[in-house]
Structure formats: structure tokens, C-alpha cells
MARKOLKOL-370831 format. One record per residue (C-alpha): chain; x, y, z; residue in three letters. Coordinates in pm, 1 decimal, padded with zeros to 6 digits. Example, Ala and Ser with C-alpha at 12.3 -4.5 7.8 and 13.67 -1.06 7.14 Angstrom:
['A'; [01230.0; -00450.0; 00780.0]; 'ALA'];
['A'; [01367.0; -00106.0; 00714.0]; 'SER'];
This chain:
['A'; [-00105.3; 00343.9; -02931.6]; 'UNK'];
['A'; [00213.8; 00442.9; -02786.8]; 'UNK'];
['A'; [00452.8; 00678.8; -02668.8]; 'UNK'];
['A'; [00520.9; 01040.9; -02840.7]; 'UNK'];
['A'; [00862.5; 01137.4; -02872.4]; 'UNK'];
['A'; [01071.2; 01412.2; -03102.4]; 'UNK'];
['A'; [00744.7; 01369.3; -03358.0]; 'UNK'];
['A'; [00719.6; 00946.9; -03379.7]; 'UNK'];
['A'; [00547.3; 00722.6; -03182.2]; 'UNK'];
['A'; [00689.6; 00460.8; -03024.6]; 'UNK'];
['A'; [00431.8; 00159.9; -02943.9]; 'UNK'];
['A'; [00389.1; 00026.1; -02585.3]; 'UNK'];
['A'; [00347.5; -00355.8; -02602.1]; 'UNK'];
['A'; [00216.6; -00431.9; -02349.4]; 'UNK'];
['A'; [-00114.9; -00241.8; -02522.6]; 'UNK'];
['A'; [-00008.5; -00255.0; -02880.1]; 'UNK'];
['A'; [00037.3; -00632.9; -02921.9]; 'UNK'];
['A'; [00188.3; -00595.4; -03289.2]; 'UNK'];
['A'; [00479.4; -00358.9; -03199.5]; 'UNK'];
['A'; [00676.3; -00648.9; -03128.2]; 'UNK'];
['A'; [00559.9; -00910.2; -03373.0]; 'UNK'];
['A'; [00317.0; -00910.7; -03679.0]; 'UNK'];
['A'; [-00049.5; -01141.0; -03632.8]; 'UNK'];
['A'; [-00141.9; -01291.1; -03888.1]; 'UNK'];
['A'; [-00404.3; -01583.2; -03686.3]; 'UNK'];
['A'; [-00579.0; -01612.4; -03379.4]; 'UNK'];
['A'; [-00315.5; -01839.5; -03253.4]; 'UNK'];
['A'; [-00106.3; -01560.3; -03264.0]; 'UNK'];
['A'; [-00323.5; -01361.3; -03012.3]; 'UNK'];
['A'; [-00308.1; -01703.7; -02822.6]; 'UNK'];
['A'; [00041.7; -01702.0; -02814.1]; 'UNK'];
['A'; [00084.0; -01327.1; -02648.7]; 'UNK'];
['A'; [-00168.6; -01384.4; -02419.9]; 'UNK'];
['A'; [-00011.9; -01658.6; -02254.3]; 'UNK'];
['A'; [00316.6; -01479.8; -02261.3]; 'UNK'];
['A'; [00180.8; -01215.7; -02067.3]; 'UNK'];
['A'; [-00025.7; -01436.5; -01806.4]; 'UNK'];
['A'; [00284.1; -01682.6; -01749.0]; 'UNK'];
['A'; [00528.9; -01371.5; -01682.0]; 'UNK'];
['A'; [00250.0; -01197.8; -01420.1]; 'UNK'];
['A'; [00180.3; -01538.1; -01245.2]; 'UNK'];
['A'; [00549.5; -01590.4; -01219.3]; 'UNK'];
['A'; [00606.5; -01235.2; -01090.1]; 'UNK'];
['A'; [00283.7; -01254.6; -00836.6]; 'UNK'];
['A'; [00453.7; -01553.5; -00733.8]; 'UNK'];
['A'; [00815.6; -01431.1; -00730.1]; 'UNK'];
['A'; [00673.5; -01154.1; -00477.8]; 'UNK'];
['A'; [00455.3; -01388.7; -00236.8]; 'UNK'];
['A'; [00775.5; -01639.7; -00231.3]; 'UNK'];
['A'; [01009.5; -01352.9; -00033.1]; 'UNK'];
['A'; [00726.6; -01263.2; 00147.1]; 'UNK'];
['A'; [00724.0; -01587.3; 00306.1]; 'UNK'];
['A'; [01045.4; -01637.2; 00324.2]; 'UNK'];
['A'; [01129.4; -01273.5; 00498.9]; 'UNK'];
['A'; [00820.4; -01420.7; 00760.7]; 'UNK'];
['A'; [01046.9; -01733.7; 00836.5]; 'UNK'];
['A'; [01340.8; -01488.8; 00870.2]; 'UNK'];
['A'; [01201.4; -01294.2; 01156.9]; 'UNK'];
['A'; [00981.7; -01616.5; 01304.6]; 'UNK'];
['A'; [01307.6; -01870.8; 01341.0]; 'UNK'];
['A'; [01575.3; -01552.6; 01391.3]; 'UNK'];
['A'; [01759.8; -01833.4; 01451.6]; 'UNK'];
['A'; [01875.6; -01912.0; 01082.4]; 'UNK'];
['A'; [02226.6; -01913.6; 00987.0]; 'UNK'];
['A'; [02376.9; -01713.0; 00739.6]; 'UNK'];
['A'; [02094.1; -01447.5; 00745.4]; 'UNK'];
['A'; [02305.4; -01226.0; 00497.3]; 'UNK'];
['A'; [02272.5; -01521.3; 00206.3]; 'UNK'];
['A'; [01878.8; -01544.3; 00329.3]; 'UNK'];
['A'; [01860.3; -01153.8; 00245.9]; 'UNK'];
['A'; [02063.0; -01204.8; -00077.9]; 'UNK'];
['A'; [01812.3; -01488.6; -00198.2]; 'UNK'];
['A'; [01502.0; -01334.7; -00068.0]; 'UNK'];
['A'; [01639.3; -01024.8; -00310.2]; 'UNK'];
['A'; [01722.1; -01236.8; -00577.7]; 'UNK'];
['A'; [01361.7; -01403.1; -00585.4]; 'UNK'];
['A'; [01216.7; -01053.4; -00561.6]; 'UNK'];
['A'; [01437.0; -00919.4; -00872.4]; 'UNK'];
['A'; [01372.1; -01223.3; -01071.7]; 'UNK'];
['A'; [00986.8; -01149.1; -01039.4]; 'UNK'];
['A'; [01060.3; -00797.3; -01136.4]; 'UNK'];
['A'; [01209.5; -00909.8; -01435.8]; 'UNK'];
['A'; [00898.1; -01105.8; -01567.2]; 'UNK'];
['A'; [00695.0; -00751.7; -01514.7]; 'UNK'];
['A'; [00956.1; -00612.7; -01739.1]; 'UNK'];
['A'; [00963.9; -00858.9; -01998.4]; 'UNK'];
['A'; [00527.8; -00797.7; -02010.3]; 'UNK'];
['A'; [00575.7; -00429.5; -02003.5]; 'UNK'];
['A'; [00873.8; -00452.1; -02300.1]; 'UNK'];
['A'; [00736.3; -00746.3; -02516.5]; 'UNK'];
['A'; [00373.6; -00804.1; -02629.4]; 'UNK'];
['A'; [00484.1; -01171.5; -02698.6]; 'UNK'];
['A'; [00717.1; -01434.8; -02786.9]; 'UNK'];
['A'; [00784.2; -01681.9; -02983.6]; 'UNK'];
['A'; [00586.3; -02031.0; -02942.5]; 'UNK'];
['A'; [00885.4; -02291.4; -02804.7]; 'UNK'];
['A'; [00897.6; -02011.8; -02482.7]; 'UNK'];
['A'; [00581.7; -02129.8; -02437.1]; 'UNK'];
['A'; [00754.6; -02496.6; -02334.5]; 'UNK'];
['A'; [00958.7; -02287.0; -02033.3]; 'UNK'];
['A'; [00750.7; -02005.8; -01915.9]; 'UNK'];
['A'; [00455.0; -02277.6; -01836.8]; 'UNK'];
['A'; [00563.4; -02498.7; -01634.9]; 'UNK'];
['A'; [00784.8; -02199.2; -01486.7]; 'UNK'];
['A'; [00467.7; -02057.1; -01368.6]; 'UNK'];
['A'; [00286.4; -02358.7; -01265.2]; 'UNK'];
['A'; [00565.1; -02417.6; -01036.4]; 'UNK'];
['A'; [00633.5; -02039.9; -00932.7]; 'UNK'];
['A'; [00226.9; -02067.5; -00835.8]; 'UNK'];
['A'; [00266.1; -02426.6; -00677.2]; 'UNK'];
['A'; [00598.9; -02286.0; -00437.2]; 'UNK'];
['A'; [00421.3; -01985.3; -00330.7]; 'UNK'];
['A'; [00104.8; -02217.2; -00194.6]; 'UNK'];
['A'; [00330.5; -02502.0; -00068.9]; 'UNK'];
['A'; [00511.5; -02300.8; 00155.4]; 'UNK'];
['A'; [00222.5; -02040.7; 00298.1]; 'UNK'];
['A'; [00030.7; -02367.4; 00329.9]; 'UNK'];
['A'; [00298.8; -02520.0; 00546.2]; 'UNK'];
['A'; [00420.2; -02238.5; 00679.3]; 'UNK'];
['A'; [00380.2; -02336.6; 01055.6]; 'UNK'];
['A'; [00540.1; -02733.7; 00988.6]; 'UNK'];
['A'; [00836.9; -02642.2; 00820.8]; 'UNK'];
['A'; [00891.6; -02337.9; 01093.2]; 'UNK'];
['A'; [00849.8; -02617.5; 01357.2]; 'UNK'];
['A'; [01034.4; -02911.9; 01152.0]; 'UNK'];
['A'; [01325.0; -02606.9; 01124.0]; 'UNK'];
['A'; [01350.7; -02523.7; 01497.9]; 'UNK'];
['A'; [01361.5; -02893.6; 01591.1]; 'UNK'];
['A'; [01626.5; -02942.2; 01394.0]; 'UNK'];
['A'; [01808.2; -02658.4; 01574.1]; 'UNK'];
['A'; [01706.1; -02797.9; 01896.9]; 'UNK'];
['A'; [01863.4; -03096.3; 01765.8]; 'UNK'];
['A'; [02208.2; -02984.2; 01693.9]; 'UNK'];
['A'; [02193.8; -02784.3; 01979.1]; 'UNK'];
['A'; [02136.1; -03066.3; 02186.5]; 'UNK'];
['A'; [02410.1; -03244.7; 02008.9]; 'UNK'];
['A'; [02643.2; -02995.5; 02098.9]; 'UNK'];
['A'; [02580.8; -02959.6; 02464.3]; 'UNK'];
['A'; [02616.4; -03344.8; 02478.2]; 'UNK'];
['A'; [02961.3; -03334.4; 02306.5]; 'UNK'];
['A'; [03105.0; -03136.3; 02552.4]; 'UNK'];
């Protein structure tokens, strides 16, 4: 299964799990699968993470540096979109990724509910802080 073009087919792996590497074993099969779920859970993840973080944004409007916030929010978002791409371009990967892109998206999962879950306290811990320093400041003069 693939893609026709000029008279040969070129396979699509994320359908044609063999394009990319030859199975010889169930473990094999194993091995793509959880290549492909680790790189959509991190991506899922990578999207809900700016989500929340563009929410904060507009909530405090009183963060510093809101150009850096953009350029990390957009860095999250591309990294995610770069763990689509690797499912839609590779079928799999070898086993020792396996030892990265697991606990990469346990973590990617666990961030994403930390920080909806807590959305509110650190939004409140964040503005007293800035009440804080603001408070600071007036006193310093």
C-alpha cells in the first residue's frame, strides 16, 4: 500500500509497517506499535501543553517577556508536530528508542495533566508573586 508515482509505488509507513524495516517476530510488530503510540501521546500532549500555556498568557497578561512566552509556546507546538511527522514518515524504530520515547511520553502526558489540573493555583501562586514585587517596589521608593 502506498503512493503511485512515475509507475512505482512508494509505501506509506504509517500503513505499510515493513517499508521502513523488515518483521521477522511479533516483537517486531510490538516494537512499531509503541513507536507510533509514544510519538501521538507526545504530540497530543505537545498540543494541550501550549494550549495551557497560551490560557495563562491571556489570564495573568501580566507576564514578562511575552515575546519568549510566544516563542516557547511555538516551540512546544512544533516539537509535537514533529512526533506526527516522525509516525507519518517511519513505521518504527529501532528497540533502545524505546528507552527515550517512553518515559518522553509518560512525562509529555503527566505535564499536560499537572498543569490543566492546577491551572487556577499556579495562576494565583503567579499573580501573588507579582503582587509581591510590586509591593516591594512601591516600598523601595
Amino acid at each position: 500500500m502506498g503512493i503511485v508515482m512515475s509507475g512505482h509505488e512508494i509505501p506509506l509507513a504509517i500503513w505499510d509497517h515493513t517499508s521502513w524495516y523488515t518483521f521477522t517476530s511479533h516483537l517486531d510488530l510490538l516494537r512499531s506499535e509503541l513507536w507510533l503510540l509514544t510519538n501521538l501521546v507526545t504530540f497530543v500532549s505537545y498540543f494541550a501543553i501550549p494550549l495551557e500555556l497560551w490560557y495563562w498568557r491571556r489570564a495573568l497578561r501580566i507576564l514578562p517577556a511575552l515575546g519568549v512566552a510566544m516563542m516557547f509556546i511555538v516551540f512546544i507546538a512544533a516539537c509535537g508536530l514533529s512526533h506526527l511527522a516522525m509516525v507519518i514518515i517511519m513505521g518504527t524504530a529501532p528497540w533502545w528508542t524505546m528507552m527515550i520515547f517512553i518515559p518522553m511520553a509518560i512525562a509529555s502526558v503527566g505535564t499536560a495533566i499537572v498543569i490543566r489540573q492546577n491551572r487556577k493555583r499556579f495562576i494565583d501562586y503567579i499573580q501573588t508573586l507579582e503582587l509581591i514585587k510590586q509591593a516591594d517596589n512601591d516600598t523601595a521608593c
